[in-house]
Rosetta silent file (secondary structure, phi, psi, omega in degrees, C-alpha in Angstrom):
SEQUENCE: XXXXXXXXXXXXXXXXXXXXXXXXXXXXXXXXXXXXXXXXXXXXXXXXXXXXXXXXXXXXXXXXXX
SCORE:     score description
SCORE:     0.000 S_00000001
   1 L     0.000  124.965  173.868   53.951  121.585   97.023 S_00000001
   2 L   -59.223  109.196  123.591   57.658  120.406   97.953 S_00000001
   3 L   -30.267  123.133  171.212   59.481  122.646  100.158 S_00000001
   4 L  -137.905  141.058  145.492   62.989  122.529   98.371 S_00000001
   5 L   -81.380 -163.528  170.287   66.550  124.351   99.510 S_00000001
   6 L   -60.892  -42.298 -163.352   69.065  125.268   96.844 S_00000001
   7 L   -87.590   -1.841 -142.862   70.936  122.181   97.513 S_00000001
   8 L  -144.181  121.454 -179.435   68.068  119.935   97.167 S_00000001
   9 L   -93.182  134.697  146.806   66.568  118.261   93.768 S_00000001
  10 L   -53.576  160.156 -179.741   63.254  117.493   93.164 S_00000001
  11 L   -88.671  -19.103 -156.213   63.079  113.388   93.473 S_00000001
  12 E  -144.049  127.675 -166.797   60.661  113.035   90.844 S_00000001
  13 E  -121.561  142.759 -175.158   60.076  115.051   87.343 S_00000001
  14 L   -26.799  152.123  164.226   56.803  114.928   85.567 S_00000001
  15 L    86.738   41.929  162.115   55.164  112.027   84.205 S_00000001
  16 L    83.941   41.036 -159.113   56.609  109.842   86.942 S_00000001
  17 E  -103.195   96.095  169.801   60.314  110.388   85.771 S_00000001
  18 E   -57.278  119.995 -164.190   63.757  110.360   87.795 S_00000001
  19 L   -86.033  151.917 -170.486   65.395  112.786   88.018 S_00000001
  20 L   -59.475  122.949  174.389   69.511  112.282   87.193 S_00000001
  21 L  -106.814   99.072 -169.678   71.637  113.920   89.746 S_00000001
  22 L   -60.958  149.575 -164.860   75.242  114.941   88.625 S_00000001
  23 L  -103.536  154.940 -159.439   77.648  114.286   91.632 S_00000001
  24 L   -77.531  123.383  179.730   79.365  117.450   92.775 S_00000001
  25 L   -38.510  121.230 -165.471   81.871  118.827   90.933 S_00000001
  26 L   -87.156  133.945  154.366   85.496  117.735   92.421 S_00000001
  27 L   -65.516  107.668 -171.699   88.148  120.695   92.696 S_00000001
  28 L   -38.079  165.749  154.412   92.220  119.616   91.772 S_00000001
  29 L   -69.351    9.447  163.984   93.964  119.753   95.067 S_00000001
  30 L   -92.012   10.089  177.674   95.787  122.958   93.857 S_00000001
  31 L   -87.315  -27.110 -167.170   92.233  125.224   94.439 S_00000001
  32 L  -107.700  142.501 -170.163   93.394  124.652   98.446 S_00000001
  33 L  -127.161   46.677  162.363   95.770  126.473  100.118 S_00000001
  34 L   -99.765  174.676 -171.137   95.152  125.604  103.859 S_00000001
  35 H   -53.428  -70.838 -130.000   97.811  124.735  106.255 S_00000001
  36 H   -93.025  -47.005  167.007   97.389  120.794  105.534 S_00000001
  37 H   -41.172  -33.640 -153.897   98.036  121.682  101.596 S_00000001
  38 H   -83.832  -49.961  159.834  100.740  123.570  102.537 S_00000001
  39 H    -9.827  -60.130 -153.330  102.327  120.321  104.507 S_00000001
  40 L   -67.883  -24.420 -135.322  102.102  118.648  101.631 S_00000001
  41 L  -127.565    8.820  173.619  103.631  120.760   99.164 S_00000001
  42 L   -69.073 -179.581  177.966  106.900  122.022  101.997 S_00000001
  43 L    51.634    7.391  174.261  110.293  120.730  100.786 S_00000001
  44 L  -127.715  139.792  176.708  108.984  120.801   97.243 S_00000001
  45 E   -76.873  139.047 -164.578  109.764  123.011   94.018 S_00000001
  46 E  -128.937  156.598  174.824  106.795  125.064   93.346 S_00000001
  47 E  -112.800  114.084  162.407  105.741  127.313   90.437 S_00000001
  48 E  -129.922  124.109  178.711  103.776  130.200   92.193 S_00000001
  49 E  -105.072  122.770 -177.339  102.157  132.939   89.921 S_00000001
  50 L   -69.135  157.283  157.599  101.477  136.310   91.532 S_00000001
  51 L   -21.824  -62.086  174.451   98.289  138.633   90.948 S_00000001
  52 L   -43.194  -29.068 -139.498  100.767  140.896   88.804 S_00000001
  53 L    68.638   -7.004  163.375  101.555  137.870   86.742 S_00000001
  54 L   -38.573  172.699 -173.787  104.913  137.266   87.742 S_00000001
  55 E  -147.039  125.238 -175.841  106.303  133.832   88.161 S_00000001
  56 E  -120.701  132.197  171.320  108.357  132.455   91.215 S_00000001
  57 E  -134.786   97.683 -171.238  110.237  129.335   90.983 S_00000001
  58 E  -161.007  165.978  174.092  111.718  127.825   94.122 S_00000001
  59 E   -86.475  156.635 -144.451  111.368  125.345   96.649 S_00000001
  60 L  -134.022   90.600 -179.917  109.025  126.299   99.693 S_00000001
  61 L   -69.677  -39.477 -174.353  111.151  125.397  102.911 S_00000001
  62 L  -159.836  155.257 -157.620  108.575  127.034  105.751 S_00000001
  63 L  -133.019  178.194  111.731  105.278  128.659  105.639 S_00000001
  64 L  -107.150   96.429 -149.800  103.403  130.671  108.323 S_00000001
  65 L   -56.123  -37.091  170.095   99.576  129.985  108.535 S_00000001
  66 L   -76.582    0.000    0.000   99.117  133.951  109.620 S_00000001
């Protein structure tokens, strides 16, 4: 019996069969909001939608990572 983690496929499916492995789903660069995103995206007009549902429209001059 195979040990397996979560992250971890069997290699092999009955009758001697490989199994396919879908390659891990990529995420737009708008899911990240760290400090190197933020870099990216200073000096640029931004659309930012609040919790509330509001809508802000402005360019993002400086940020503060705390």
């Amino acid at each position: 019996m195979e040990n397996l983690t979560i992250a971890e496929l069997p290699h092999q499916l009955a009758g001697g069969m490989t199994a396919a492995v879908p390659p891990p789903a990529q995420l737009p660069p708008q899911m990240f909001t760290t400090a190197a995103q933020l870099l990216d995206l200073t000096d640029k007009k931004l659309m930012v939608v609040l919790r509330d549902g509001r809508k802000l429209v402005g360019v993002l001059r400086s940020w503060d990572q705390f």
